[in-house]
C-alpha positions in Angstrom: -3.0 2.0 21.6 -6.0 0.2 19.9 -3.9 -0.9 16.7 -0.4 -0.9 16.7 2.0 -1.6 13.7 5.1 -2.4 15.7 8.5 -1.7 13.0 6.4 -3.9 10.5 8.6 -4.9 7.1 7.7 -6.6 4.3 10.1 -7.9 1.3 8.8 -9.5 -2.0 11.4 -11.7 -4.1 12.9 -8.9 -7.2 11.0 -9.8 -10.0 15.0 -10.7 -11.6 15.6 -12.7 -8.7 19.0 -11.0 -7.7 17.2 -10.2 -4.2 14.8 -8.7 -2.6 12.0 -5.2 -2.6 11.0 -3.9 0.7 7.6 -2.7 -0.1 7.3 -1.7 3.8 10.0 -1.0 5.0 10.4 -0.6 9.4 6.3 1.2 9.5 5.9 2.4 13.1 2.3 3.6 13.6 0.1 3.7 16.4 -3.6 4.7 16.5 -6.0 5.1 18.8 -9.6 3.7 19.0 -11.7 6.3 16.9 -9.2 7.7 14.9 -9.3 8.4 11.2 -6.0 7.4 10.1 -5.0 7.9 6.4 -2.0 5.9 4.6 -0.9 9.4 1.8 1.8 8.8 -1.1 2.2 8.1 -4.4 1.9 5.0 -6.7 4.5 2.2 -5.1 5.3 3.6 -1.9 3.9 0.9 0.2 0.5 2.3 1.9 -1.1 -0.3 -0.2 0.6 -2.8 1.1 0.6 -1.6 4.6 -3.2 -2.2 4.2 -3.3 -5.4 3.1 -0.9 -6.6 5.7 -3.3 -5.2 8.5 -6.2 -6.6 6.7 -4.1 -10.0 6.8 -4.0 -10.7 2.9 -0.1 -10.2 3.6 1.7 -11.6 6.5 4.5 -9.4 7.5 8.4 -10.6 6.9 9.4 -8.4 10.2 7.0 -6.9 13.4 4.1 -7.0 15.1 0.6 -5.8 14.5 -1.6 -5.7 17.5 -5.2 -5.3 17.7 -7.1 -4.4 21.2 -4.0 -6.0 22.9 -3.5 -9.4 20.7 -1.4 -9.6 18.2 -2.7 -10.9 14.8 0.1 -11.6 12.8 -0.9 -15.0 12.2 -4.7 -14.9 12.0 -6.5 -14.9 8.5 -8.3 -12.3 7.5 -11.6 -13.7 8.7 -10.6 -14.0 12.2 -9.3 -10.1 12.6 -12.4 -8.3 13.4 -12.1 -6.1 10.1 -14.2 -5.0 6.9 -13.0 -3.5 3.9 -14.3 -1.5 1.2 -12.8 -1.9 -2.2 -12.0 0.6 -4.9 -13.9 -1.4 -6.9 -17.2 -2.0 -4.6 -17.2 -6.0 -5.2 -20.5 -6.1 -4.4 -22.4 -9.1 -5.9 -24.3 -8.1 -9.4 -27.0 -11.0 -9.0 -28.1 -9.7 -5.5 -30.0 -6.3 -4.7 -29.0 -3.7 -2.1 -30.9 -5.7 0.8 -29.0 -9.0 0.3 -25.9 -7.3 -0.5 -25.6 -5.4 2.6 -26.6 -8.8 4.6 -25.0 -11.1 3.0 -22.2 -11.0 5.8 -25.0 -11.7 8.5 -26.2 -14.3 6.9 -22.7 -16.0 6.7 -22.5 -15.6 10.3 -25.9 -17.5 10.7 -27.9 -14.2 11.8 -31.2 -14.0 10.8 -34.9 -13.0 11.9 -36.1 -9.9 13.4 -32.3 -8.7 14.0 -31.0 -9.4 10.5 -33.5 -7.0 9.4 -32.8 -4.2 12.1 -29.0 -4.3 11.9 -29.1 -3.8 8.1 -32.1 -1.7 8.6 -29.9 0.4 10.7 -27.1 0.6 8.5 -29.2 1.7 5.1 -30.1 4.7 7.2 -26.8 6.0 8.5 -26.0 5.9 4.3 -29.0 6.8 3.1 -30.0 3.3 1.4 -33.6 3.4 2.5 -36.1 2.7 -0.4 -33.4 1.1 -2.2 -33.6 -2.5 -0.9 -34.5 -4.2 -4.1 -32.5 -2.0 -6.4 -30.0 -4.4 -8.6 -26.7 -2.7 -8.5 -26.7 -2.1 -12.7 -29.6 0.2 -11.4 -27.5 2.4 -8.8 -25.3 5.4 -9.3 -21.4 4.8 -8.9 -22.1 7.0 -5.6 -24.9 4.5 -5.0 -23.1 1.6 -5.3 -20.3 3.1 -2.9 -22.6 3.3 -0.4 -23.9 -0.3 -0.5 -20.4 -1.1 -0.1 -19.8 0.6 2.9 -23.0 -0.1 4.4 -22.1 -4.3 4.0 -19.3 -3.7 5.6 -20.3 -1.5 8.4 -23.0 -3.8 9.2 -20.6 -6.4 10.7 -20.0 -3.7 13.1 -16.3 -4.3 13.2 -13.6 -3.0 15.1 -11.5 -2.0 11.8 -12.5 -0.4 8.8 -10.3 -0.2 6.4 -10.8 1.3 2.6 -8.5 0.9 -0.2 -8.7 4.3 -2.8 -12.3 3.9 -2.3 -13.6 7.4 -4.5 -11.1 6.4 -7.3 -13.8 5.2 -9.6 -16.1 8.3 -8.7 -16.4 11.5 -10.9 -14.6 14.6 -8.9 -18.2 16.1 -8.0 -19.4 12.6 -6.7 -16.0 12.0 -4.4 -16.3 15.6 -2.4 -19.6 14.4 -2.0 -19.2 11.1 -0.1 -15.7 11.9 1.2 -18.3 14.2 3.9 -20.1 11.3 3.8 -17.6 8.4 5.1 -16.3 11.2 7.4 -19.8 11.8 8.9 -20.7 8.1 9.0 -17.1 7.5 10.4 -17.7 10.3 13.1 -21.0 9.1 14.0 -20.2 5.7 15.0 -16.9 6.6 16.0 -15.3 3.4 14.5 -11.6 3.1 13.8 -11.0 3.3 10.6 -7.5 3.4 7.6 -7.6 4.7 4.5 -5.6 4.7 1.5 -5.4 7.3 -0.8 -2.8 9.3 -3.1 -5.0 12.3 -3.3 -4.0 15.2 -1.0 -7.2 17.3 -0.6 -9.1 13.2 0.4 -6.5 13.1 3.3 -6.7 16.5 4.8 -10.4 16.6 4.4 -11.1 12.8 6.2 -8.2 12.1 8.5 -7.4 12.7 11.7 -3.7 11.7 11.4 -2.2 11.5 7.9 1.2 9.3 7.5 2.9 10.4 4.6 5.0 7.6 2.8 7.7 7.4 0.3 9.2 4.2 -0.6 8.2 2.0 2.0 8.9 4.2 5.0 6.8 6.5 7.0 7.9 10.0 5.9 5.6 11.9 8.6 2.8 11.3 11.1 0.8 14.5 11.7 -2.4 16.4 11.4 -3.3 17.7 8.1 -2.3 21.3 9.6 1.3 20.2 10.9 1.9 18.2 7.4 1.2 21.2 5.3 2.9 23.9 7.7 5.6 22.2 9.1 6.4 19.1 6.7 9.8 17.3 8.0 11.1 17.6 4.7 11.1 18.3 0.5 9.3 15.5 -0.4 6.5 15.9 2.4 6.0 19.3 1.4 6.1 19.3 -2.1 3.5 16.4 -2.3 1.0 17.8 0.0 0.1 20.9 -2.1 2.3 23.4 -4.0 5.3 25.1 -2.7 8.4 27.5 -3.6 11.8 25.5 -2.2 14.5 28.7 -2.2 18.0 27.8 -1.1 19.1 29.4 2.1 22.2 30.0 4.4 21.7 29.1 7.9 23.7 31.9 10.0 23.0 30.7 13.4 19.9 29.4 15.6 18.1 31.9 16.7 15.0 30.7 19.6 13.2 28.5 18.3 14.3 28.8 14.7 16.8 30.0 12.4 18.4 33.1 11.2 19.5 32.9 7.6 20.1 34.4 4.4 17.8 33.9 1.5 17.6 36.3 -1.6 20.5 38.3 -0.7 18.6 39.4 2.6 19.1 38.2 6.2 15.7 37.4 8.0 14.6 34.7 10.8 12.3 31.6 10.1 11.2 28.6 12.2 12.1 25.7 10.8 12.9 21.7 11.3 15.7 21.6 14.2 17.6 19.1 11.7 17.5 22.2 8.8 20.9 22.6 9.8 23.8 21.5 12.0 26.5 24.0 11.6 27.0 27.5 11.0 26.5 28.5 7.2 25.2 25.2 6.0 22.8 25.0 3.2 19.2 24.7 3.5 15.9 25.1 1.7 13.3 27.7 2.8 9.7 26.2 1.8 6.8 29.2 1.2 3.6 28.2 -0.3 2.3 30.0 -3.2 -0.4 31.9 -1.1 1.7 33.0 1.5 3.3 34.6 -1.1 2.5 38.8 -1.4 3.1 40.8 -4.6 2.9 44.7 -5.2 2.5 47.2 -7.8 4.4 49.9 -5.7 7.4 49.4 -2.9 4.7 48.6 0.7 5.3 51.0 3.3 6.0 48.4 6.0 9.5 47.0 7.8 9.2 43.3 6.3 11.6 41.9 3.7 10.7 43.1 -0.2 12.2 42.2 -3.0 11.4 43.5 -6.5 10.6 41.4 -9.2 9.8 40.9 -12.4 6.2 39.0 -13.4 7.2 36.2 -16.4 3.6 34.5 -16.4 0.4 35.2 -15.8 -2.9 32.4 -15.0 -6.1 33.9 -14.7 -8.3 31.2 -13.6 -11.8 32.9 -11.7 -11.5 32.0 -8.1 -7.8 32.7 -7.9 -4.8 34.0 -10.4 -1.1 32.7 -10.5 2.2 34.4 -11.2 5.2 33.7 -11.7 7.9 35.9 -10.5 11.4 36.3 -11.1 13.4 37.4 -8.1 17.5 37.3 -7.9 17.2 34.8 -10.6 14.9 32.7 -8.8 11.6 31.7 -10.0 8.8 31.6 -7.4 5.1 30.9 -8.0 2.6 32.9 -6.0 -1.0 32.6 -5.8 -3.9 35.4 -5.1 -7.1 34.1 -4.4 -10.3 36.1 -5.4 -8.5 38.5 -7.3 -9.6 41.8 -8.5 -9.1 43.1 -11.2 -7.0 45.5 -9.8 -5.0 42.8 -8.5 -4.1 41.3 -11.9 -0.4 41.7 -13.5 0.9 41.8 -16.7 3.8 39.7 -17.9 6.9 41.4 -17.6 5.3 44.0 -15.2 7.9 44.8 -12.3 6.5 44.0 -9.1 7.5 43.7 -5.5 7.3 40.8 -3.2 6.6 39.8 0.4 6.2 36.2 1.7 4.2 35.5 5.1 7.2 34.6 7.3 5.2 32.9 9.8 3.6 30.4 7.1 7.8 30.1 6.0 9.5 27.1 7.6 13.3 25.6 7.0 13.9 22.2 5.8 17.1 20.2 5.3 18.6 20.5 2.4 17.8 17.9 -0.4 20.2 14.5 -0.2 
């Protein structure tokens, strides 16, 4: 593997004193040279700090990280062959674009004829050119972005690392250059780890996301495998919406499980830790859109319940229910509805769920 974070911890001193916070707790990741690799979670569970311990402004209190086959534990951050862009840009106000992206050259000494075709280069993979000697109060946020990523792609490292680098951006403006990194990324085919706490970013850049919850690696997977077949409640429920509804596990059936959900007995794959005996307890994760609902019984052999609608979302491109079934209250999603397709509050309904889009988790501890 190109980078490795070999069971890297790191404890900070409790802010009382009475002991010690592992921020990162045992992280196990490795990632090959090219890959898009995306640190996902929420505010405090260490993919922050993750970062800044392979970008060397931490040193970790257990493991190894190993770049290209040294490890660089002990080497600043000058000496680890990595940029960073910040969520903030930190590019310098009193220089333009030009000596902004160079700057970094010119700390290494690099001047002349190749100064100016390396950044050169680099404003034309971002789509800089014309702007050399813009100020950076005259560029866009989206602007300014760019320049930050062009500096540090000009050192042509073998790292690049961002920290929540579209935080700053307006919505419109961070689809926009999320395709952009991605293409740039893609192009050059540098290695590159991102930090982010927004789901749709992840899916859309990475080509392994590692979900993280208090310190510790949660999942490692392909946007696809995260969202269909998350290792457990907190991995689904963070990456996009989803209906948890408590199930008995009868036996294993192939390669998954047949249970009892809803008063009805039906088979789903599932996570081979969902259960561990016979009639245990377990949670049967659907997403809203795999969710069906139907003004009249369907005339097909799948599972139906009926149902009663208690609200109703209309909202253009799709329209959300919920619906009441057994008690249970599961939220279901149509996309591009008709108008046909739109129910009233307190309608009676009946409902379908995909069962190949249904997988089994543990049960919550």
């Amino acid at each position: 593997m190109f980078l490795e974070l070999d069971h890297i911890s790191k404890h900070f001193p409790s802010r009382d004193g009475s002991g010690e916070v592992r921020a990162v707790d045992d992280v196990q990741i490795h990632i090959r040279q090219g890959q898009f690799v995306t640190l996902l979670g929420p505010s405090g569970c260490g993919k922050t700090t993750t970062l800044r311990l392979i970008a060397g402004f931490e040193f970790p209190t257990h493991g190894r990280i190993v770049l290209d086959g040294q490890e660089i534990n002990e080497l600043p951050p000058n000496r680890r062959d990595m940029a960073m862009v910040f969520q903030s840009y930190a590019i310098f106000p009193h220089l333009n674009v030009y000596e902004n992206i160079a700057y970094g050259l010119k700390i290494k000494k690099l001047g002349g004829q190749e100064l100016r075709r390396k950044v050169g280069a680099v404003m034309e993979l971002t789509e800089l050119t014309g702007l050399e000697n813009r100020a950076p109060n005259q560029l866009s946020g989206g602007q300014q972005q760019r320049v930050a990523l062009a500096r540090a792609l000009v050192m042509e490292p073998k790292v690049l690392l961002f920290d929540e680098p579209l935080s700053n951006l307006d919505a419109k403006l961070r689809v926009q250059m999320r395709t952009e990194i991605r293409r740039i990324q893609q192009e050059l085919g540098i290695t590159s780890v991102y930090v982010t706490h927004d789901q749709d970013e992840a899916m859309v850049l990475s080509d392994q996301i590692v979900v993280m919850h208090r310190g510790r690696v949660q999942q490692i997977g392909t946007a696809l495998e995260i969202y269909r077949r998350p290792h457990n409640r907190f991995v689904a429920d963070f990456i996009g919406r989803a209906n948890f509804l408590p199930a008995q596990v009868l036996e294993r059936s192939g390669t998954g499980w047949r249970i009892r959900i809803l008063d009805q007995t039906l088979e789903a794959a599932g996570e081979a830790s969902a259960a561990t005996t016979a009639n245990s307890q377990a949670l049967l994760m659907v997403r809203p859109e795999s969710i069906r609902i139907f003004a009249n019984r369907p005339d097909n052999a799948a599972p139906t319940w009926q149902g009663v609608i208690a609200r109703t979302s209309y909202l253009g491109s799709l329209a959300e229910y919920d619906v009441v079934v057994n008690g249970q209250r599961i939220l279901a999603v149509r996309h591009d509805p008709a108008e046909s397709d739109l129910y009233a509050p307190n309608q009676p309904v009946f409902v379908q769920f995909l069962r190949e889009n249904a997988y089994l988790l543990p049960p919550e501890s």
